[in-house]
VOGU-3710 file (C-alpha; in Angstrom, 3 decimals, decimal comma):
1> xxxxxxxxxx> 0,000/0,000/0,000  1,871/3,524/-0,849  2,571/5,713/1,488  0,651/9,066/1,287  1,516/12,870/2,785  -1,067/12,236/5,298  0,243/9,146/6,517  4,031/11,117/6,576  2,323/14,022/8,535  1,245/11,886/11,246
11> xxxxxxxxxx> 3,662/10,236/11,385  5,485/13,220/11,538  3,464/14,235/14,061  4,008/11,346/16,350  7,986/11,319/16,220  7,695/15,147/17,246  5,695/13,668/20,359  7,362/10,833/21,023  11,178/12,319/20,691  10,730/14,964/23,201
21> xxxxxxxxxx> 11,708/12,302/25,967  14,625/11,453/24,368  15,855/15,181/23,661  15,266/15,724/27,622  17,570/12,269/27,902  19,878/14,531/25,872  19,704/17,576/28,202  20,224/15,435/31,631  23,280/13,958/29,919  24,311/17,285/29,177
31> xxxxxxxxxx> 24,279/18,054/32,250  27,563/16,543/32,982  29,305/15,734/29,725  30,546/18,876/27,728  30,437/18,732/24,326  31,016/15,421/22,592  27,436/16,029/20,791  27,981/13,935/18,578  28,686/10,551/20,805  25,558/11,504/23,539
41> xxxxxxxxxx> 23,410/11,607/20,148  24,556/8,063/18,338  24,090/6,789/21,535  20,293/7,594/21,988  20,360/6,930/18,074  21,631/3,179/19,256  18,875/3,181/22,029  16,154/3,768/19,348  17,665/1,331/16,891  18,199/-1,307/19,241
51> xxxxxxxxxx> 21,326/-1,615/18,157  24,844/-2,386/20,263  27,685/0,388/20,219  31,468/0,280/20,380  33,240/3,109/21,618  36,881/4,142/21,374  39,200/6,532/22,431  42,376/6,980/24,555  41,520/7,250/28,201  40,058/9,821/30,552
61> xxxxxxxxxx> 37,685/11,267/27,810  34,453/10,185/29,755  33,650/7,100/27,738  32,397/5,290/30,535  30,840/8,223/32,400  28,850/8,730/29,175  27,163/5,751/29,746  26,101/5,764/33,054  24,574/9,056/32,082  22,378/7,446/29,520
71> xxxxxxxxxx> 21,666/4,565/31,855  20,956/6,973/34,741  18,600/8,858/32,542  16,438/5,761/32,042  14,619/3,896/34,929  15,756/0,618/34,055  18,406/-2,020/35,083  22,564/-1,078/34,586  25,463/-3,184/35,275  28,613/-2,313/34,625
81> xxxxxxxxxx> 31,223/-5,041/33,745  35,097/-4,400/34,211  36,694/-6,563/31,455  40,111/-8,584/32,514  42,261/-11,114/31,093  41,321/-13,500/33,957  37,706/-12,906/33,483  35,689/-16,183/32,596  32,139/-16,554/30,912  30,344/-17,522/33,997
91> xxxxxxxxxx> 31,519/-13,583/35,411  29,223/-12,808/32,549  26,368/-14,649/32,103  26,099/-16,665/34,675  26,395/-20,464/36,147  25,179/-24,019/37,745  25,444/-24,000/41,289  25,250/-27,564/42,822  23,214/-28,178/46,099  24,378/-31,062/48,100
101> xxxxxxxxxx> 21,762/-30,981/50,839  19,249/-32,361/46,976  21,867/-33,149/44,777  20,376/-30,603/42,146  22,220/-27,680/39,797  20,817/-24,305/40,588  21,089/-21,677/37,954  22,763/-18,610/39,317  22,416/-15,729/36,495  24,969/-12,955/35,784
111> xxxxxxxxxx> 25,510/-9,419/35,903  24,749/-9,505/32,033  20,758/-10,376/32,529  20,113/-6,570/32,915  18,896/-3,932/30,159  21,650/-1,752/29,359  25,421/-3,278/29,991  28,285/-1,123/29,950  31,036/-3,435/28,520  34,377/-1,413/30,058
121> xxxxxxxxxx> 37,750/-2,372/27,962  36,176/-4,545/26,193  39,217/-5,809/24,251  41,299/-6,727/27,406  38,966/-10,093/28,057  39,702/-13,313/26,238  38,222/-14,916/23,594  36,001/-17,585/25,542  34,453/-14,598/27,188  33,769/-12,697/23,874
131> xxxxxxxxxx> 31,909/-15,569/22,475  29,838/-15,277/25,546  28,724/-11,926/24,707  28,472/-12,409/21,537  25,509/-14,659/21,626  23,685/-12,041/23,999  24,495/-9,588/21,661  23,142/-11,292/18,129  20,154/-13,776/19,740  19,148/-11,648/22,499
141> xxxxxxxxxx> 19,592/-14,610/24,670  21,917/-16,541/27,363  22,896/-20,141/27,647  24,028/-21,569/30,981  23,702/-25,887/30,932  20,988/-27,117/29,306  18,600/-23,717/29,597  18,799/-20,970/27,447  17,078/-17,568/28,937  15,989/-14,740/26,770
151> xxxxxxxxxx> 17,356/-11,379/28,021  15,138/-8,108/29,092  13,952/-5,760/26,048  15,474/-3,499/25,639  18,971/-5,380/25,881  21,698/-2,520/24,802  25,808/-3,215/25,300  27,882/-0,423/24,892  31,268/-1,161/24,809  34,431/1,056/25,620
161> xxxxxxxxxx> 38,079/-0,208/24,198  41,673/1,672/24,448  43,031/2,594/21,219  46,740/2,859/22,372  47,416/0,508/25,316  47,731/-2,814/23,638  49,311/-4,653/26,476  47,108/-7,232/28,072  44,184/-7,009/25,322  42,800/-9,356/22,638
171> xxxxxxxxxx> 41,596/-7,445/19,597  37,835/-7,730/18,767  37,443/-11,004/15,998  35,769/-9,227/12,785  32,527/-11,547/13,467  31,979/-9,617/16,549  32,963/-5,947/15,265  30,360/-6,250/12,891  27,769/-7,044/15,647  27,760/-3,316/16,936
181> xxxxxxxxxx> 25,873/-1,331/15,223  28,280/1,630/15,442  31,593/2,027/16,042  32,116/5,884/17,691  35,468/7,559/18,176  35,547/10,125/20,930  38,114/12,721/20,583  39,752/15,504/22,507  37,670/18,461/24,082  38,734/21,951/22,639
191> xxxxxxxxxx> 40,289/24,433/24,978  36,963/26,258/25,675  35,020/22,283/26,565  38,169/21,970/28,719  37,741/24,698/30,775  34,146/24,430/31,359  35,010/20,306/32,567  37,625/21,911/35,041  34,861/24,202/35,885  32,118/21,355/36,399
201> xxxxxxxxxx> 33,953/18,708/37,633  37,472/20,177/39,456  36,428/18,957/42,436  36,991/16,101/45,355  33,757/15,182/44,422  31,845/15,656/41,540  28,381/14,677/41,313  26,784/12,878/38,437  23,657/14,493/38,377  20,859/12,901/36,298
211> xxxxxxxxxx> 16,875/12,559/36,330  15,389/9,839/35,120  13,197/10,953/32,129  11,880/7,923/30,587  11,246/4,204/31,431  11,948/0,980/29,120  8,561/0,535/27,838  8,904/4,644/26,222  11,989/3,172/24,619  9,679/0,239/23,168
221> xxxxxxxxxx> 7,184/2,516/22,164  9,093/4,833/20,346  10,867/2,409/18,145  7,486/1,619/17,088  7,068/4,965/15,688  10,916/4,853/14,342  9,670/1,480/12,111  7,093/3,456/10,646  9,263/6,468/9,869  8,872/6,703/5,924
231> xxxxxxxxxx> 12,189/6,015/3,612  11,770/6,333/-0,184  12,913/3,844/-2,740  15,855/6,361/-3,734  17,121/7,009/-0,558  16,677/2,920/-0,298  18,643/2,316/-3,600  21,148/5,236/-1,995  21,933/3,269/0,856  22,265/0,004/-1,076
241> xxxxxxxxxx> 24,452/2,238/-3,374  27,393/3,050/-0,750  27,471/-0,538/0,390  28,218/-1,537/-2,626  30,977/1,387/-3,731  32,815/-0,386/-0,536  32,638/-3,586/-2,164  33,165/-3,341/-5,971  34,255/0,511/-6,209  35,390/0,142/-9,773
251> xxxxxxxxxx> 31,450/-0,202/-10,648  31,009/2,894/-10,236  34,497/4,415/-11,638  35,614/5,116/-7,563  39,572/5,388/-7,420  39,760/3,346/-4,262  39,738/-0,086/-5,778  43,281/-0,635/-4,312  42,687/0,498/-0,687  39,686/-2,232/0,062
261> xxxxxxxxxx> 40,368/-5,568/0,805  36,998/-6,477/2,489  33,904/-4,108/1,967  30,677/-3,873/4,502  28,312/-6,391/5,319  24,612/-6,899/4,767  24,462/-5,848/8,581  25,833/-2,137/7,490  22,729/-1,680/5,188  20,415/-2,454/7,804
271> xxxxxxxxxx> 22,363/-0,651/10,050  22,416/2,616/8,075  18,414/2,092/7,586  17,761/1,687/10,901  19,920/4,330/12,173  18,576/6,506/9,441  15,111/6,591/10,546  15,919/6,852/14,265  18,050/10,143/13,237  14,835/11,412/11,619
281> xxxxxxxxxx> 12,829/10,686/14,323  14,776/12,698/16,630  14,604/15,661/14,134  10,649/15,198/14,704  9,950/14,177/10,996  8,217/11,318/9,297  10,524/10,657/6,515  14,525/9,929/5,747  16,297/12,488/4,026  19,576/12,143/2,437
291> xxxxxxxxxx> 21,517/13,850/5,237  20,392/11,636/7,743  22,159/8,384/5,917  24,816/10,217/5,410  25,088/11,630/8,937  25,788/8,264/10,119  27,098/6,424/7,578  30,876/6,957/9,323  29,803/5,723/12,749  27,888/2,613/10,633
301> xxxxxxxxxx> 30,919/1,707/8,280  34,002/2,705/9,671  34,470/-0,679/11,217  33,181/-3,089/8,896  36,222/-1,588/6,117  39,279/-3,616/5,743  41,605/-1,668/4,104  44,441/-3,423/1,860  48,305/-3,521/3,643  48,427/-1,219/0,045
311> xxxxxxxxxx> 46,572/0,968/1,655  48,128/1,375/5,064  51,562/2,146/3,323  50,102/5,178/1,886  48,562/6,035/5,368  44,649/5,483/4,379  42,412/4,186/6,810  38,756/3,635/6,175  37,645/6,852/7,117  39,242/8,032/3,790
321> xxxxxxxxxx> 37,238/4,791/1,885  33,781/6,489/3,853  34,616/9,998/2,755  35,613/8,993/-1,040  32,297/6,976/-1,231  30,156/9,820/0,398  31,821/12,360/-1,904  30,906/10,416/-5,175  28,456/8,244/-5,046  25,043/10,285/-6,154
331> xx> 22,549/11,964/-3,963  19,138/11,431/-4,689
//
């Protein structure tokens, strides 16, 4: 059935209503993190898109305070797991516990059944324990024996690595990279961010002070409204469009052939839909423009690009494949 201006209007309409809780979510977290506007919004982007987020940058730049903000901000369930080399799955999700006065296992359950799970240093566990998430991440649900337990909706991980201090850590496998939705960089404050953080938070103690402005079931309800947020077949064909300039550039006469060795994955397109419409709904409006795919399209495909060893000797990462692609591929 097509989709007519009445049915954009209201929906229009409702993503006006519906967003203003998650601007406010905005505000509280504002509160206490200067600047970084762009990391507070892909993270309520990732909230409405139900989608997992990995977040790096060197330390000290309030990854992990970021997300206690956003957790704090919602009246729902937090945990917030320190990631070690000696950590083991059962730290995670959970394990048997035998009873010897009847002989029986017990299931105890881990810190991961909870809604939103800040996953700190994520690269610094091992392997076995990554697989562990990883199931929680993609089914949504936990395995301990013979029982396998579906997890609380909504179920969001955001996880924090350390660009520079490789000692100790096992990098991500690609399988699992590709899980989160995003992958955000957080970068230095300027001077003038810096001296209103010295300002805020130069002190013995400083207070992380946030209201709760929403509960799980207005997260549920809006991405109702974000699934009905209206995308046209070009901006459809647009999206399919990029994905494939990162796979098979020379189809469409890109100069970048040489720097790509593995291009995005099916998951990026959904991704950059998804994440598309949730931008739009924030902006109040029932339709996807353009500018919102390509908006996010950095934060959606910068980690699913494998550039060539070709192109690391000329110093190209795949921030310059994302830029190239936005630059030429056409805009409907």
């Amino acid at each position: 059935m097509a989709t007519t201006a009445w049915d954009i209007k209201h929906v229009s309409e409702q993503a006006e209503q519906r967003s203003e809780p998650f601007r406010r979510l905005l505000e509280q977290m504002h509160r206490v993190i200067v600047g970084q506007d762009a990391l507070l919004d892909r993270m309520v982007i990732g909230l409405l898109s139900n989608g997992h987020l990995l977040i790096e940058g060197v330390p000290g730049l309030a990854k992990t305070t970021a997300v206690a903000c956003l957790a704090r901000g919602i009246d729902t369930a937090f945990q917030r797991l320190q990631f070690t080399p000696d950590l083991l799955p059962a730290d995670l999700i959970g394990t048997l516990i035998y009873r010897p006065n009847d002989g029986t296992f017990v299931v105890q359950k881990g810190p991961i059944f909870s809604n939103i799970i800040l996953a700190d240093e994520i690269n610094r566990a091992p392997a076995k324990v990554q697989s562990a998430l990883l199931e929680a991440m993609q089914e949504r649900q936990v395995t301990i024996g013979r029982e396998t337990f579906p997890l609380d909706d909504p179920f969001l991980v955001l996880a924090t690595q350390n660009p520079i201090e490789q000692e100790g850590t096992y990098p991500l496998p690609e399988a699992q990279v590709d899980r989160f939705m995003m992958k955000l960089l957080v970068s230095y404050p300027t001077r003038e961010e810096e001296r209103r953080i010295l300002d805020r938070m130069g002190s013995t103690s400083p207070a992380i002070d946030i209201d709760p402005v929403m509960s799980p079931s207005d997260i549920l309800e809006a991405r109702k409204i974000v699934d009905e947020i209206y995308i046209d077949d070009k901006i459809k064909d647009y999206i399919v469009d990029l994905i494939f300039a990162t796979r098979d550039p020379a189809a469409l006469n890109l100069p970048i052939a040489d720097w790509i060795q593995y291009g995005a994955s099916p998951r990026a397109t959904l991704a950059l839909t998804v994440g598309s419409r949730a931008s739009a709904f924030m902006a109040g409006r029932g339709y996807v423009t353009p500018q919102d795919v390509k908006t996010i399209a950095p934060d959606v495909l910068r980690h699913r690009i494998i550039v060539t060893y070709e192109a690391e000797a000329e110093e190209k990462t795949s921030e310059d494949v994302i830029r190239a692609v936005l630059d030429h591929v056409a805009v409907p």
